[in-house]
Phi, psi and omega in degrees: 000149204285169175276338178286341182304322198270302179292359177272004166272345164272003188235127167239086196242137168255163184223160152312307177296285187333276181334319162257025171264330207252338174293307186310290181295335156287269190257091183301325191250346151253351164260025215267348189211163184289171183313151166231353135200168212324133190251128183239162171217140171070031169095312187270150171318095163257174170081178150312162163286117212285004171281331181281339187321303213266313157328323190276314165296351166303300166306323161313284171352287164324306197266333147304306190280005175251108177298111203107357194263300176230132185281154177296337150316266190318314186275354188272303158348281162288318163332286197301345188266355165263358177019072191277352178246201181272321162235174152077018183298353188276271184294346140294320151351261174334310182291309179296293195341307214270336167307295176305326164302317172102004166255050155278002176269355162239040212310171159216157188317159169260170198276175187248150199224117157341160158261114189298158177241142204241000000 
């Protein structure tokens, strides 16, 4: 198991190594690093511009650990329209959603979101 795994359970602080621990153990061969290029679904362009990825999860990052800045909607929200790796952004997703909610020892879907269009 990854070591950011093992201190967010005495801890609830998320970190970039968590994010990319919980990528890493979901999809070991696209998700072990961010994306490195444009990801398209249904034919169109989504997520950030993979030179913007690690600025833009920063900025994510930043507005989770600032209290009052983003609901665990709105920060699950932005994970996906920044879609940073290459597969499981979906299911990682899902683990912070449920992590920031306080129900992972009990998840729950997380909500469906329009598709931001970039």
């Amino acid at each position: 198991m990854c070591r950011a795994l093992v201190l967010a359970q005495s801890q609830t602080l998320i970190t970039m190594d968590f994010i990319m621990c919980l990528g890493k153990l979901i999809e070991p061969e696209k998700a072990h690093k961010f994306r490195e290029v444009p990801v398209l679904i249904d034919f169109k362009l989504t997520g950030v511009h993979p030179d913007r990825i690690a600025h833009a999860m920063q900025n994510l990052l930043e507005g989770m650990l600032t209290p009052g800045t983003f609901t665990p909607e709105e920060s699950y929200r932005e994970f996906e329209s920044i879609h940073p790796f290459l597969d499981g952004n979906g299911r990682v997703g899902a683990i912070l959603f449920n992590f920031l909610n306080g129900t992972i020892r009990n998840p729950v879907t997380p909500p469906m979101f329009k598709r931001i269009e970039n």
